[in-house]
Backbone of each chain as nested JSON, in Angstrom:
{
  "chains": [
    {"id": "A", "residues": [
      {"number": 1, "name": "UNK", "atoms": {"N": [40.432, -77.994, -137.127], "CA": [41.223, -79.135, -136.69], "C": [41.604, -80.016, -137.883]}},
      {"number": 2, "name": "UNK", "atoms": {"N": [42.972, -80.908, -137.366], "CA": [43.076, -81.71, -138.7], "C": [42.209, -83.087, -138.807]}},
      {"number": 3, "name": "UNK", "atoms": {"N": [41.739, -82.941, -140.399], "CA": [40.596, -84.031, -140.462], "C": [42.038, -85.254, -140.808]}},
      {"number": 4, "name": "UNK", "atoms": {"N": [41.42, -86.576, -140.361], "CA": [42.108, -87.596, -140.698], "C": [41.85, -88.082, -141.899]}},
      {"number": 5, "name": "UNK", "atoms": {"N": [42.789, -89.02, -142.285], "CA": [42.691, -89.676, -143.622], "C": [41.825, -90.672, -143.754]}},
      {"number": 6, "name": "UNK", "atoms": {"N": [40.892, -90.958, -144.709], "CA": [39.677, -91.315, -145.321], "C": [39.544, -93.094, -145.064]}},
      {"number": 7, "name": "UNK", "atoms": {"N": [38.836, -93.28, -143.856], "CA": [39.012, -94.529, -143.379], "C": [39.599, -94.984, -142.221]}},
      {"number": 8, "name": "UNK", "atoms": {"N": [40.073, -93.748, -141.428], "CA": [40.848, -93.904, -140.201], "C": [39.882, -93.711, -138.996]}},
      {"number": 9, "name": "UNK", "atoms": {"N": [40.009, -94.463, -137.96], "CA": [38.929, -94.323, -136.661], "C": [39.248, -93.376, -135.674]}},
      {"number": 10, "name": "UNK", "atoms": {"N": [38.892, -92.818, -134.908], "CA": [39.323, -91.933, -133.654], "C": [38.655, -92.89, -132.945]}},
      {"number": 11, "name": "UNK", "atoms": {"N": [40.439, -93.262, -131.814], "CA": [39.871, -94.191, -130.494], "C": [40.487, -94.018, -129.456]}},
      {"number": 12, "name": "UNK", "atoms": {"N": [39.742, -93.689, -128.314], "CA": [40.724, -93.364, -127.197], "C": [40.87, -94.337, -126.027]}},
      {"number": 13, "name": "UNK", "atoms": {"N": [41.859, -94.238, -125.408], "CA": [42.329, -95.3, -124.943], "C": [41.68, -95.396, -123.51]}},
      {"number": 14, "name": "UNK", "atoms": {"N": [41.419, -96.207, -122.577], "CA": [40.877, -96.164, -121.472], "C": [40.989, -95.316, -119.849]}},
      {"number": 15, "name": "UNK", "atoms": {"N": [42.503, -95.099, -120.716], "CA": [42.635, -93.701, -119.373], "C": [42.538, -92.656, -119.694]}},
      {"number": 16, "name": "UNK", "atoms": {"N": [42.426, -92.417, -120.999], "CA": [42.244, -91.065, -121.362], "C": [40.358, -90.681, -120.949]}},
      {"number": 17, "name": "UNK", "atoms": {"N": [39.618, -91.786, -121.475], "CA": [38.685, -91.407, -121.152], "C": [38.195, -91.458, -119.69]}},
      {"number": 18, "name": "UNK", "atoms": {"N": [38.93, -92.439, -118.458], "CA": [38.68, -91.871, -117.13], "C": [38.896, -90.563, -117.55]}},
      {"number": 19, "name": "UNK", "atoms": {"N": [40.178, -89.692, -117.567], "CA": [40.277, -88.519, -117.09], "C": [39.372, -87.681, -117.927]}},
      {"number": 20, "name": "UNK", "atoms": {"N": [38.853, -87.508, -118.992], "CA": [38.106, -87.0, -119.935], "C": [36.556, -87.134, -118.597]}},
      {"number": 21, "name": "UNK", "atoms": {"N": [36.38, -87.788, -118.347], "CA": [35.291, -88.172, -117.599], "C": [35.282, -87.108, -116.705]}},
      {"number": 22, "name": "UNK", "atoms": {"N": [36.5, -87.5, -115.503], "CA": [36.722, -86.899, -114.706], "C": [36.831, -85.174, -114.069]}},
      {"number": 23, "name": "UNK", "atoms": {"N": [36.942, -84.937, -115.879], "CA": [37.009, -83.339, -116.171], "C": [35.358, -83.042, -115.595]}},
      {"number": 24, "name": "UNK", "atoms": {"N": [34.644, -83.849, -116.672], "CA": [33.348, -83.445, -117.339], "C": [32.375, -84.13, -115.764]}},
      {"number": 25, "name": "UNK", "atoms": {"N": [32.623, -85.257, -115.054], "CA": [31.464, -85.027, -113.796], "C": [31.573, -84.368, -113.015]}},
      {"number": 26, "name": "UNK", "atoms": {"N": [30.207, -84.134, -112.162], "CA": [30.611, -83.554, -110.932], "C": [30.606, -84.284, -109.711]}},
      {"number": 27, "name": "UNK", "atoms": {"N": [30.686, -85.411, -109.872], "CA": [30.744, -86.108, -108.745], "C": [32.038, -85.861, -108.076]}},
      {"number": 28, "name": "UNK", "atoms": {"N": [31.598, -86.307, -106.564], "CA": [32.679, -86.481, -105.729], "C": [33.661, -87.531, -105.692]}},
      {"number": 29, "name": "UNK", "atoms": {"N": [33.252, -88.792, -106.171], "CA": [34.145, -89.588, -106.376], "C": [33.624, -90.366, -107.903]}},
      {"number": 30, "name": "UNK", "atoms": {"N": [34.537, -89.336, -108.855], "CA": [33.98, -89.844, -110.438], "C": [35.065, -91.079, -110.55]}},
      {"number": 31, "name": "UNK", "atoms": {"N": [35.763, -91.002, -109.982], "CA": [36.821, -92.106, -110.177], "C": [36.248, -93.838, -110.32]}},
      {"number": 32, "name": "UNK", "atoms": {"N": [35.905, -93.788, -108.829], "CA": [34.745, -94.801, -108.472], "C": [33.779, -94.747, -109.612]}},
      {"number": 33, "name": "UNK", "atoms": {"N": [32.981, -93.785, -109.796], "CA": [31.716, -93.933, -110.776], "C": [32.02, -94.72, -112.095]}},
      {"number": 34, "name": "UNK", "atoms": {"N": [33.321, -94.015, -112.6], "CA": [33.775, -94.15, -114.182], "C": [34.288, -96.186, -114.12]}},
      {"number": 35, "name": "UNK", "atoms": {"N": [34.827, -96.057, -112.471], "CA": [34.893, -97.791, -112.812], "C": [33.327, -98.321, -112.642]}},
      {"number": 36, "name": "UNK", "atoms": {"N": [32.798, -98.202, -112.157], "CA": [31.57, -98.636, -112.188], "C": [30.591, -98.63, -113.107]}},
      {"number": 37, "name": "UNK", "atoms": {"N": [30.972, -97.978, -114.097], "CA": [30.469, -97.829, -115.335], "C": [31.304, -98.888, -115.937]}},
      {"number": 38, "name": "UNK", "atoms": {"N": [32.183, -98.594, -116.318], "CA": [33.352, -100.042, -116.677], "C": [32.534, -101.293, -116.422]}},
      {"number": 39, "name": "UNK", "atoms": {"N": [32.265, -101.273, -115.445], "CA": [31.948, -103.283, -114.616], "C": [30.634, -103.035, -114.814]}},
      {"number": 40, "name": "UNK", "atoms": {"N": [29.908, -102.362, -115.498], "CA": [28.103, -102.698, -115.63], "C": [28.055, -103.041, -116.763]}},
      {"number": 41, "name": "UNK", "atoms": {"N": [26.717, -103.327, -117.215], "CA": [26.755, -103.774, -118.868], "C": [25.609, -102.329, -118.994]}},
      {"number": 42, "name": "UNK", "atoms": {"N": [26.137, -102.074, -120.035], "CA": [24.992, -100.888, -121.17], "C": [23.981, -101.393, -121.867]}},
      {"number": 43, "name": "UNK", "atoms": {"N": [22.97, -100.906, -121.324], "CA": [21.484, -100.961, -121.642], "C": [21.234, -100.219, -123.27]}},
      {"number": 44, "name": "UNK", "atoms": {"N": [20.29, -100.274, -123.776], "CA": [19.853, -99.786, -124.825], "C": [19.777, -98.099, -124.805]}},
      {"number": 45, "name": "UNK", "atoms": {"N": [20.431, -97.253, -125.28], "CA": [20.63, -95.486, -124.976], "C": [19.274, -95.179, -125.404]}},
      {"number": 46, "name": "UNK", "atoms": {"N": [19.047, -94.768, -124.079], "CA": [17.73, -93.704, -123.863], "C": [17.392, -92.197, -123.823]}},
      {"number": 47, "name": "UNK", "atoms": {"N": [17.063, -91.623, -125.286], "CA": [17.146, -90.266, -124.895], "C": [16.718, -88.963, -123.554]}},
      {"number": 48, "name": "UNK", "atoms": {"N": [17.216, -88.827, -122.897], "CA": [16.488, -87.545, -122.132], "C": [15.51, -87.167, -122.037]}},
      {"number": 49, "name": "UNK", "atoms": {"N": [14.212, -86.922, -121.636], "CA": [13.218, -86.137, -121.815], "C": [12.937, -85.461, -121.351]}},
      {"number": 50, "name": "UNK", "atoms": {"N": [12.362, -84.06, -122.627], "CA": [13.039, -82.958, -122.5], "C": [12.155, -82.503, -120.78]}},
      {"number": 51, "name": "UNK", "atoms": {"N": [11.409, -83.047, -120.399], "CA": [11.012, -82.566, -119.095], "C": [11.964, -82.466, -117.912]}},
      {"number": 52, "name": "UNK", "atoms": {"N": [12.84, -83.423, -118.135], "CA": [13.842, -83.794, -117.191], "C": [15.123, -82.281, -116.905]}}
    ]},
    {"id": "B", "residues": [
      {"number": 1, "name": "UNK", "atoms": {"N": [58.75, -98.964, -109.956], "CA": [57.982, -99.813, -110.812], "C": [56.991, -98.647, -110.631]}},
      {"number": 2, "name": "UNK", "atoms": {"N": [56.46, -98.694, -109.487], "CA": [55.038, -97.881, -109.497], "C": [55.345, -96.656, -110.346]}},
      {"number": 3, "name": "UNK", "atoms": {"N": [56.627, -95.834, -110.151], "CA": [56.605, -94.444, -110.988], "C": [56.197, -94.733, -112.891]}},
      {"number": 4, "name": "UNK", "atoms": {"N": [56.395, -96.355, -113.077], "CA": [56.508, -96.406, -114.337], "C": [55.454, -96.536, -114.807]}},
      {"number": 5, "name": "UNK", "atoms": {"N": [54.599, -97.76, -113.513], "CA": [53.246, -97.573, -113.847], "C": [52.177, -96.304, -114.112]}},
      {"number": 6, "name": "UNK", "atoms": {"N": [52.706, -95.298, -113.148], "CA": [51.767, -94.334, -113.357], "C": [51.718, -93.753, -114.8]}},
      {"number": 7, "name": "UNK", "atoms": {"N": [53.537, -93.933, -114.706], "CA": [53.948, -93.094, -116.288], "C": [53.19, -93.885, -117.717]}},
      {"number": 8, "name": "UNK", "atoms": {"N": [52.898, -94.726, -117.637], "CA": [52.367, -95.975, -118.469], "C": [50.568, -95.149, -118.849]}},
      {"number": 9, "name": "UNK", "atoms": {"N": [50.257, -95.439, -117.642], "CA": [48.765, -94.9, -117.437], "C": [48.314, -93.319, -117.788]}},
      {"number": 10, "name": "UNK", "atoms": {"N": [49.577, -92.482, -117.498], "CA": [49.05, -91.042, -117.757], "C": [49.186, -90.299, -118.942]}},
      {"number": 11, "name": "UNK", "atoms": {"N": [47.82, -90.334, -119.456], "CA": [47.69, -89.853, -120.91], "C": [48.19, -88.376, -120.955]}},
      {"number": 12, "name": "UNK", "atoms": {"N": [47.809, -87.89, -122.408], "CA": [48.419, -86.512, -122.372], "C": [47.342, -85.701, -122.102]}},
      {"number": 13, "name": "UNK", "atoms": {"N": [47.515, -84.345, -121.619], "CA": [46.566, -83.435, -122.151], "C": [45.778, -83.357, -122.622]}},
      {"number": 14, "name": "UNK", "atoms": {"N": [46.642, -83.379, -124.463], "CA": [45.456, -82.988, -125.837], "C": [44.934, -84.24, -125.974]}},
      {"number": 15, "name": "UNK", "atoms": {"N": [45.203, -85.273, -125.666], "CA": [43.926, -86.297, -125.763], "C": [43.324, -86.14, -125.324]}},
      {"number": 16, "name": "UNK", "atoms": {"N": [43.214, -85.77, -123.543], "CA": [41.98, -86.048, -122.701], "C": [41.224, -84.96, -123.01]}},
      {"number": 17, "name": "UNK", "atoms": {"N": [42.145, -83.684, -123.714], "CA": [40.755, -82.662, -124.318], "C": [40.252, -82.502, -125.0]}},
      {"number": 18, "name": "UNK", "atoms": {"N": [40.975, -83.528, -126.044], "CA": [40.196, -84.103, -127.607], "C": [38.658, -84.873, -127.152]}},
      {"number": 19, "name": "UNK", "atoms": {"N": [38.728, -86.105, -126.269], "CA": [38.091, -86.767, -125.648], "C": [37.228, -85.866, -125.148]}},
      {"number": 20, "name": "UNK", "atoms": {"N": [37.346, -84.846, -124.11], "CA": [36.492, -83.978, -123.578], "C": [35.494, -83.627, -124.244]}},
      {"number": 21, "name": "UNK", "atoms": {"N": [36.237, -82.78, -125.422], "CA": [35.103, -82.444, -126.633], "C": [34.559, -83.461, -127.242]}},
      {"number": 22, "name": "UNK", "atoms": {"N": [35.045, -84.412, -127.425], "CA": [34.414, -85.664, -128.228], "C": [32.948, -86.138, -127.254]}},
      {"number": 23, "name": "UNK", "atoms": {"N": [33.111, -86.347, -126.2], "CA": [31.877, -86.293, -125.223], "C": [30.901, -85.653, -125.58]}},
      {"number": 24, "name": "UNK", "atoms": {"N": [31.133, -84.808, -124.858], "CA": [30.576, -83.066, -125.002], "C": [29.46, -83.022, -126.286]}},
      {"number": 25, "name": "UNK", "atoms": {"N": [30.625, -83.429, -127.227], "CA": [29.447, -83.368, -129.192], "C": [28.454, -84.388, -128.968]}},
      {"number": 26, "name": "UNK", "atoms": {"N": [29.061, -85.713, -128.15], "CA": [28.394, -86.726, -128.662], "C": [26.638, -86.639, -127.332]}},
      {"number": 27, "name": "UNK", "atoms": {"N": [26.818, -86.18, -126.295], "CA": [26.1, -85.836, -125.044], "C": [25.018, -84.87, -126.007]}},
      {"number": 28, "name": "UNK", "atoms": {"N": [25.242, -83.605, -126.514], "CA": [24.862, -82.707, -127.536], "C": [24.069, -83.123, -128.565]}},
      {"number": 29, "name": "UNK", "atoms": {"N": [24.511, -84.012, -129.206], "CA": [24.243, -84.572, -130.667], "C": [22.896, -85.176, -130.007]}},
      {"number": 30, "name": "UNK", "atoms": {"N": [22.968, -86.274, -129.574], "CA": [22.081, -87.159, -129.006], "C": [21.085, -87.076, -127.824]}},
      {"number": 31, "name": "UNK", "atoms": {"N": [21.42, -85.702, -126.726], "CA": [20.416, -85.41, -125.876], "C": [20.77, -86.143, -124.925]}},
      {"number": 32, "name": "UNK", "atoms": {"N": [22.064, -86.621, -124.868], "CA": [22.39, -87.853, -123.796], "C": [23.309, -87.597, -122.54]}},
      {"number": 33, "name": "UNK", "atoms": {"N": [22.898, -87.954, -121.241], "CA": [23.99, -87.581, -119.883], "C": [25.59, -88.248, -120.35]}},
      {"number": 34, "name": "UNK", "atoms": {"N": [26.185, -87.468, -119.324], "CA": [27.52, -87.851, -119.197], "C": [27.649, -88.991, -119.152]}},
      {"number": 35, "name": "UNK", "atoms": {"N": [26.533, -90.14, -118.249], "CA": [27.122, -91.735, -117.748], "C": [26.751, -92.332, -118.89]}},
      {"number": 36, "name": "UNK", "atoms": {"N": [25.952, -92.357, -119.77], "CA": [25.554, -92.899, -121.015], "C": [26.945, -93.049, -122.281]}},
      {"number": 37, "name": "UNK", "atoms": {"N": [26.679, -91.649, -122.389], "CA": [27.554, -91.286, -123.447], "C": [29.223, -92.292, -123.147]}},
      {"number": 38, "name": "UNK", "atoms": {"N": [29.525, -91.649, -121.814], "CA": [30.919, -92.536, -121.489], "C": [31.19, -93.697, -121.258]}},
      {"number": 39, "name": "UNK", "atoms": {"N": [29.664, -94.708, -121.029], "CA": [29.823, -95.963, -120.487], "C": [29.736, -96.568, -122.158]}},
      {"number": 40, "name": "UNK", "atoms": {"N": [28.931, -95.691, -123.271], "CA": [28.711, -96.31, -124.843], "C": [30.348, -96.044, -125.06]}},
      {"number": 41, "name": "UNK", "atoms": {"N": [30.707, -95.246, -124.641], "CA": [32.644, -95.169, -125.595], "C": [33.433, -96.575, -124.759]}},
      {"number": 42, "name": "UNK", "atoms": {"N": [33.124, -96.706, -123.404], "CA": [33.819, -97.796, -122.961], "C": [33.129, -99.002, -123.684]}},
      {"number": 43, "name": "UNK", "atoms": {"N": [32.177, -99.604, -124.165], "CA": [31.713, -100.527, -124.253], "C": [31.731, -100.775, -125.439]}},
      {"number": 44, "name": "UNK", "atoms": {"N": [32.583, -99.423, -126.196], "CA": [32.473, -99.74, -128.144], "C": [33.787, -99.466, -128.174]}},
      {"number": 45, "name": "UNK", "atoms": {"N": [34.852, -99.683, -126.796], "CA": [36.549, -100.089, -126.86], "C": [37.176, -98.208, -127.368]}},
      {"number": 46, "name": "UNK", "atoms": {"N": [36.668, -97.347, -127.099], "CA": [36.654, -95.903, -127.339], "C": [36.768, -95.507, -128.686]}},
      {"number": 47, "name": "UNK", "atoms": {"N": [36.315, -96.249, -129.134], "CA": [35.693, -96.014, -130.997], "C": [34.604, -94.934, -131.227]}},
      {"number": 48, "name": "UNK", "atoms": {"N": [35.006, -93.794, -131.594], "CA": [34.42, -92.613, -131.729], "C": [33.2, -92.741, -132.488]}},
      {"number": 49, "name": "UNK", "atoms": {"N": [33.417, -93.138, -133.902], "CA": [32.532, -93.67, -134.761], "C": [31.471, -94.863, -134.634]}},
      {"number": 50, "name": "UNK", "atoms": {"N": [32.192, -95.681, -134.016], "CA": [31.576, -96.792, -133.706], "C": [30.362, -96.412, -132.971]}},
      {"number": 51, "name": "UNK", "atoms": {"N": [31.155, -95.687, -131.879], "CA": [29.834, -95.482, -130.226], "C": [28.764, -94.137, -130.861]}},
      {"number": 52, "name": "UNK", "atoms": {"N": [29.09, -93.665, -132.202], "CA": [28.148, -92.656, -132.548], "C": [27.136, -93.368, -133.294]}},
      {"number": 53, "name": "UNK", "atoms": {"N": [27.548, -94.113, -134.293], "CA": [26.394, -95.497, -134.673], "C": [25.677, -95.976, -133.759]}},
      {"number": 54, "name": "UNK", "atoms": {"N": [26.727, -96.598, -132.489], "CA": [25.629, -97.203, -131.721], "C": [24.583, -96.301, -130.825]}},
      {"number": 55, "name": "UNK", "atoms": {"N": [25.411, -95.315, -130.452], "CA": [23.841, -93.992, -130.418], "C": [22.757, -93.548, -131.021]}},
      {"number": 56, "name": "UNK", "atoms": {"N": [23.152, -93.636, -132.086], "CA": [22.162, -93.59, -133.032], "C": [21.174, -94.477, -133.901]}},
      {"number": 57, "name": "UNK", "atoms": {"N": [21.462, -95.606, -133.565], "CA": [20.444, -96.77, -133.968], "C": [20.989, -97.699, -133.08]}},
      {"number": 58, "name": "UNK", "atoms": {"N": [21.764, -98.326, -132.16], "CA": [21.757, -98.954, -131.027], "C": [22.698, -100.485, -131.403]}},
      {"number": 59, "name": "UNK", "atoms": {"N": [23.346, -100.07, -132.734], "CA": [23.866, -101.146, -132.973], "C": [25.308, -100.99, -133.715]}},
      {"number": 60, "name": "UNK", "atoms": {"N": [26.576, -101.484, -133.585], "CA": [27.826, -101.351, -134.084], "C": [27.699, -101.315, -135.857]}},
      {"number": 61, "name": "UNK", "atoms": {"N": [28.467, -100.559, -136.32], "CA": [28.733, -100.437, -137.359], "C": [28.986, -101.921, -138.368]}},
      {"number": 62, "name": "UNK", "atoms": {"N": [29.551, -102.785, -137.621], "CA": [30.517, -103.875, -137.787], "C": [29.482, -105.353, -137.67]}},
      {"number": 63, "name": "UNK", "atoms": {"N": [28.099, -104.84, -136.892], "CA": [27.293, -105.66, -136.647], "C": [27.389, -106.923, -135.639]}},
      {"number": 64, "name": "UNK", "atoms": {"N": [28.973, -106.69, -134.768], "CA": [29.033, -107.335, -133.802], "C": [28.282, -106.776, -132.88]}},
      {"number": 65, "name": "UNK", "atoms": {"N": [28.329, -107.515, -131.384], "CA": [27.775, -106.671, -130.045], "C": [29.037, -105.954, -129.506]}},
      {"number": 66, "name": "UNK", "atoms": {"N": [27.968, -105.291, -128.857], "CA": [29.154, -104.211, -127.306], "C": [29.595, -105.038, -126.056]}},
      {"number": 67, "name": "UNK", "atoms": {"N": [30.923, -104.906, -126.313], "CA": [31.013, -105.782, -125.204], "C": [30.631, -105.437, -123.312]}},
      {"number": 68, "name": "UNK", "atoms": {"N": [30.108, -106.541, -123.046], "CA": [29.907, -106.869, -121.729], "C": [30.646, -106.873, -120.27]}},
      {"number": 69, "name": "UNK", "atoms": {"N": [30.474, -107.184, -119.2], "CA": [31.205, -107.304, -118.27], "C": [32.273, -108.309, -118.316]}},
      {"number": 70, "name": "UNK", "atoms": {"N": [31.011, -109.514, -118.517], "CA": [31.639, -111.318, -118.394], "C": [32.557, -111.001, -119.31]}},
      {"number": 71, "name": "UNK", "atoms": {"N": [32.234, -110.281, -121.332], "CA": [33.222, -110.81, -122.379], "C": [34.632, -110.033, -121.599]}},
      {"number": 72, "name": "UNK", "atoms": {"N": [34.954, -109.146, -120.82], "CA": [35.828, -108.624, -120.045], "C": [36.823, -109.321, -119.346]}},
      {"number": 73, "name": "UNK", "atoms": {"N": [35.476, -109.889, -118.428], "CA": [36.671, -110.597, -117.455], "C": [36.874, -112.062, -118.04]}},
      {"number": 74, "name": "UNK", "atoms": {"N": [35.691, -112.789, -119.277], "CA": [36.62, -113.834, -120.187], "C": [37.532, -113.325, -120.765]}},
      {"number": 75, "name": "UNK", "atoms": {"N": [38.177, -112.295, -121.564], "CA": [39.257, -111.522, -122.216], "C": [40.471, -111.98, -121.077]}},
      {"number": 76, "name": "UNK", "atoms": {"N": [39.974, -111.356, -119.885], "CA": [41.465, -111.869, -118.904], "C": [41.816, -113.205, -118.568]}},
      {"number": 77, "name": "UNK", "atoms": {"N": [40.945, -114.098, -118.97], "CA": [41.309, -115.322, -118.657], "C": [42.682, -116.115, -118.973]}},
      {"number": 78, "name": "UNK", "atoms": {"N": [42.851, -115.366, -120.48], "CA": [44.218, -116.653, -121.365], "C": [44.075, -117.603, -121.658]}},
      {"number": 79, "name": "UNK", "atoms": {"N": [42.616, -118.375, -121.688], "CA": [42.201, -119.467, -121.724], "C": [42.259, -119.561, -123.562]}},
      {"number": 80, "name": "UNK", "atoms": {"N": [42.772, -120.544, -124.331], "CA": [42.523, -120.557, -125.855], "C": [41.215, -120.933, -125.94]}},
      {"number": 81, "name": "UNK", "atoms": {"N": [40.305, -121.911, -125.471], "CA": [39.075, -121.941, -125.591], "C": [38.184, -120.881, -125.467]}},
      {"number": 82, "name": "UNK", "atoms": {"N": [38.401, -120.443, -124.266], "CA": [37.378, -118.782, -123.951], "C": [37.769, -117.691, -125.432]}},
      {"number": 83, "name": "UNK", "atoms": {"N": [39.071, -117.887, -125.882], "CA": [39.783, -116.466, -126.213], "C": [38.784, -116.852, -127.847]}},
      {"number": 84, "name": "UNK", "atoms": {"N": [39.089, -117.643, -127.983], "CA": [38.088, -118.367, -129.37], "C": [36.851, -118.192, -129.575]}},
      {"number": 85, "name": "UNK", "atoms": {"N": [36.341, -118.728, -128.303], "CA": [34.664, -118.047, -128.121], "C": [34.807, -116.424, -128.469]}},
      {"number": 86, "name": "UNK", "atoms": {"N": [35.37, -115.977, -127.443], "CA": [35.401, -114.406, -127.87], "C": [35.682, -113.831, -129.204]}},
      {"number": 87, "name": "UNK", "atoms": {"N": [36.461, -114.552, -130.119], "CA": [36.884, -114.314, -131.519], "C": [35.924, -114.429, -132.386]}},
      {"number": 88, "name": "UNK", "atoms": {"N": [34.781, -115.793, -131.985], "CA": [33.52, -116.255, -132.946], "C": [32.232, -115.001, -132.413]}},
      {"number": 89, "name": "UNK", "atoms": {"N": [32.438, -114.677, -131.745], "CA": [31.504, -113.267, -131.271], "C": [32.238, -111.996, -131.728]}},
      {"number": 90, "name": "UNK", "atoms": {"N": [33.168, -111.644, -131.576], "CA": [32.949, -110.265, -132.036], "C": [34.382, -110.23, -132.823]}},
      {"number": 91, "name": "UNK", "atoms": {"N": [35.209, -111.501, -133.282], "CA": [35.828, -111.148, -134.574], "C": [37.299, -110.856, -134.155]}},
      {"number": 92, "name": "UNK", "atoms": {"N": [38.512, -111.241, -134.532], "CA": [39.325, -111.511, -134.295], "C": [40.329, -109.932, -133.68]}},
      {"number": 93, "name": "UNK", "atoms": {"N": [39.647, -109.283, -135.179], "CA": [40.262, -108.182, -135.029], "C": [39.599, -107.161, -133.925]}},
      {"number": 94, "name": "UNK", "atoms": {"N": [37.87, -107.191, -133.573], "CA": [37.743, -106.178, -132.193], "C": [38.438, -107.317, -131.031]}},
      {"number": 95, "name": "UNK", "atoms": {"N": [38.698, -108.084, -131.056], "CA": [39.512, -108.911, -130.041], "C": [40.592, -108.082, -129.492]}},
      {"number": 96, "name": "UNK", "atoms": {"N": [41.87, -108.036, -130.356], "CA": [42.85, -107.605, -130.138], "C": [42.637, -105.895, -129.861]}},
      {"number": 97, "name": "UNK", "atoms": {"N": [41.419, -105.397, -130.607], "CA": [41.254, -104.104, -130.135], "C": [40.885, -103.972, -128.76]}},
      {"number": 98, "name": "UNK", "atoms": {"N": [40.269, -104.891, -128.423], "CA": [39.749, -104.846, -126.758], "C": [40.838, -105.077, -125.613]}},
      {"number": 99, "name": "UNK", "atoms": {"N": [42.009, -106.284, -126.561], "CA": [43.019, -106.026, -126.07], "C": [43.95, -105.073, -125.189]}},
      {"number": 100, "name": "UNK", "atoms": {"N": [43.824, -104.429, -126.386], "CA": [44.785, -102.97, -126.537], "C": [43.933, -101.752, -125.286]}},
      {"number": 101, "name": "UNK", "atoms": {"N": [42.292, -102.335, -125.317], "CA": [41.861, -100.914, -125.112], "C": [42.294, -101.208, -123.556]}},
      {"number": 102, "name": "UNK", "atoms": {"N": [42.071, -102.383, -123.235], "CA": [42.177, -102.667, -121.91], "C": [43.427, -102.38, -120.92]}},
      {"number": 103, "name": "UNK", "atoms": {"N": [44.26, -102.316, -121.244], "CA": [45.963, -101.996, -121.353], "C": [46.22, -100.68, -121.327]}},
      {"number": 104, "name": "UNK", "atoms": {"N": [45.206, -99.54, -122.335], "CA": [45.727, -98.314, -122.368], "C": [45.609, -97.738, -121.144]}}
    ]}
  ]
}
């Protein structure tokens, strides 16, 4: 792929990532979910464990 | 109007499958679910780099915060006082980026 020029950000815009979302859940209504993610506040990222 | 709106709103393709994969690495990289990973790209304005910093040590590159619900719905206000507050927190320029992100 082409690398960008030295200092440039990759940012995507807010509907791209609904539908990016939308690909990737399996929910039944990711639509709903992805706004609801929108309107919450983000907690501190918690890795997985690996038991899970 | 509405046809224009939609047209406004509907991204292309190769973004949303750029994005796809961009997930995908970042879910991978970090051991992290789908709602994590996507709620850190909304909350770091879909800054690729940014939301991979903040995965990885929990804090913006830039050393501002991630924005919130409230800094959201203050953003919609139009208020010059609120919009100011918001500028002395996270800086003039993720301002107008939050702007923008909000719109896309």
């Amino acid at each position: 792929s082409e690398r960008q020029p030295s200092g440039s950000v990759t940012t995507y815009g807010i509907s791209v990532l609904r539908e990016a979302f939308k690909i990737l859940s399996d929910s039944q209504d990711s639509d709903a979910l992805f706004t609801k993610l929108d309107e919450t506040d983000i907690s501190f990222p918690k890795q997985l464990s690996p038991s899970v | 109007q509405e046809e224009e709106r939609q047209k406004s709103i509907c991204p292309s393709a190769a973004a949303v499958g750029e994005a796809v994969k961009t997930i995908q690495h970042l879910m991978e990289k970090f051991s992290m679910d789908l709602l994590t990973v996507t709620q850190a790209l909304l909350k770091n304005t879909g800054e690729v780099e940014t939301t991979f910093n903040f995965l990885q040590t929990g804090q913006r590159l830039d050393g501002y915060p991630v924005w919130s619900r409230e800094d959201d719905l203050e953003l919609q206000k139009h208020d010059k006082n609120i919009r100011n507050k918001l500028i002395a927190k996270f800086g003039a320029e993720n301002v107008a980026k939050r702007i923008a992100f909000r719109k896309s």
